[in-house]
N, C-alpha and C positions, 0 to 999 in steps of 0.2 A: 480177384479180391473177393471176400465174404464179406454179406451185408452183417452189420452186429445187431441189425435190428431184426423184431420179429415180424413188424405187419407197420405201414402209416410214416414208408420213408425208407431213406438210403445213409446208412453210416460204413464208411470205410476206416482202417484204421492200419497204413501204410509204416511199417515199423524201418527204423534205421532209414526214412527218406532219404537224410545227409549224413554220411559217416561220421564218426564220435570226431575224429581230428577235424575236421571240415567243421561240424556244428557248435564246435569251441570256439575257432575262429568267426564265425558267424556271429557267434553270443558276444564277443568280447566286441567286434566293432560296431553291432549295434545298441548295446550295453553302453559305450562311452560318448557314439554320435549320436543318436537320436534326440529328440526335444522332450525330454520325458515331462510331464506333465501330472499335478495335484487337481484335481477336478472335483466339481459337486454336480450332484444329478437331484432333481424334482421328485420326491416319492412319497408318499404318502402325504401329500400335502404340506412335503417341508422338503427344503434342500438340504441332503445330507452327502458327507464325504465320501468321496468313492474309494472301497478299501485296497488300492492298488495304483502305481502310476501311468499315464497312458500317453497316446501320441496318433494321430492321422494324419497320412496319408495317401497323395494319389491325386488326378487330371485335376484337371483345373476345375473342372465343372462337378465333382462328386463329392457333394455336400451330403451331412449323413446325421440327421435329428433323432435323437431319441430320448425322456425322461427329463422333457424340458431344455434339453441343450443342442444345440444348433453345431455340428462339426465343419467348420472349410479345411479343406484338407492342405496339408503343406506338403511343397514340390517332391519326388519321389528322388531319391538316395540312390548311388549306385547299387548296393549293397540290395536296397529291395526289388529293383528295378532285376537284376541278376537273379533273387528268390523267384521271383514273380515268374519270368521266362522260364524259369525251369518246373515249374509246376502247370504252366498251361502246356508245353511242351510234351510232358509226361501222362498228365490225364486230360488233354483235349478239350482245355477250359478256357477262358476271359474272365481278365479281373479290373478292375480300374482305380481300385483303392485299396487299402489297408489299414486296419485298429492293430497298434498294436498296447501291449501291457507287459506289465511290468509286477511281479510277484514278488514284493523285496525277504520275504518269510512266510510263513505257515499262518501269521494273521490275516495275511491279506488276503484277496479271495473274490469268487465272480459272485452275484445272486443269481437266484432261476430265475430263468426266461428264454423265450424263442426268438428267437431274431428273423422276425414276421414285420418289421418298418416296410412300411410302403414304399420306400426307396429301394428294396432290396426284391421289388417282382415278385411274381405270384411264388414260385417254388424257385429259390433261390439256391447255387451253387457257391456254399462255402468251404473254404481250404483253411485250417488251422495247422501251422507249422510251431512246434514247442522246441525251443532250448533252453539247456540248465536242467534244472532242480527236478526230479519226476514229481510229478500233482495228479489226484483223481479227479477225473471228470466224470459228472452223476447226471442220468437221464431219467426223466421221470416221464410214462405216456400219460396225457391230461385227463384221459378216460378212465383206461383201463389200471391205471397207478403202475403200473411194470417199473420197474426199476432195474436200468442198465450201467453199469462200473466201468469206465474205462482209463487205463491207470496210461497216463501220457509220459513217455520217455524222453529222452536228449536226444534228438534228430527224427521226431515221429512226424508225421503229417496224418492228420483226420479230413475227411471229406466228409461233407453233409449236403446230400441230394435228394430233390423230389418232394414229397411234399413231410420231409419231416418236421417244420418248422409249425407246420398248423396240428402236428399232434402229440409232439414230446418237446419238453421245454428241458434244460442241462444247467449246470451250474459246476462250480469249482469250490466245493466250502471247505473254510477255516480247519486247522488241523494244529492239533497240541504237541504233535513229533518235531523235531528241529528240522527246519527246513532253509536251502538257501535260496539264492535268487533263479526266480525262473521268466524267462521271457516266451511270449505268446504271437504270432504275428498271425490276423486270420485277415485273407486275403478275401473280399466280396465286389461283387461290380452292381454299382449303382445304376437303378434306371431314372435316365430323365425324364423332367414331367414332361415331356412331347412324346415319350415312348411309354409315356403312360396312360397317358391320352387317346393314344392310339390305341392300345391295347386294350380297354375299357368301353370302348365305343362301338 
């Protein structure tokens, strides 16, 4: 695999992970069972709506805070539970939870930011698997302004390793083309605070 970045981190960007019939089937069952969820997050001194539907899960123990909101995760689905195993499988990883989202259109949308929670370890190994709708994914380095495009497919998997998290922040912004639904599921493993403890000490 090539890294897509230049310097300050590891992005991989695995095209066709899951084959187009497979990533349908994936989309439609977890498109109908999941707990989709309306959420608001803490931001700039005011709670405002998050522009997309969400849902977590994963173990029992991998709670996941950020922007004022506290996540317990609910139990893990066959359907992710079978994702999950085929991607630690493949690229030699652990995960023990997942965000997933829900893109109903081209208004909805992520804001920038790194996903640097201190739940998530110093240089954290995230996996982002996309079905549905293609959507741009934008990186921005926090120094240097580089700015990186990566246009996310129906059955793509992204990996993010190393220390990219402390120096390019990504986002999914809004877009005026007609878009359908896209589902997002990025798989992270939560460190407990006993292992964080440890590790700080």
């Amino acid at each position: 695999m090539n890294n897509l970045l230049p310097f300050n981190g590891e992005l991989y960007l695995v095209k066709s992970f899951y084959s187009e019939e497979h990533a349908w089937q994936l989309f439609n069952v977890l498109l109908q069972n999941l707990v989709w969820q309306e959420e608001k997050i803490f931001l700039y001194g005011r709670w405002l709506k998050v522009p997309r539907l969400m849902c977590w899960y994963g173990d029992e123990d991998a709670s996941y805070q950020y922007s004022g909101v506290n996540h317990q995760a609910m139990p893990w689905t066959e359907p992710l539970i079978a994702i999950r195993h085929n991607i630690e499988r493949v690229h030699q990883c652990s995960f023990n939870s997942v965000m997933a989202n829900l893109y109903r259109n081209g208004s909805d949308s992520m804001g920038c930011h790194a996903d640097d929670e201190k739940e998530l370890g110093i240089n954290p190994v995230i996996a982002s698997l996309s079905l549905g709708e293609q959507r741009l994914l934008k990186f921005r380095h926090q120094q240097r302004k580089q700015v990186i495009d990566v246009l996310l497919g129906h059955g793509d998997l992204l990996l993010m390793r190393g220390e990219i998290q402390h120096h390019w922040r990504h986002q999914i912004p809004k877009t005026k083309k007609l878009k359908s639904e896209r589902i997002n599921l990025t798989f992270r493993k939560i460190v407990s605070n006993t292992l964080r403890t440890q590790h700080n000490s």
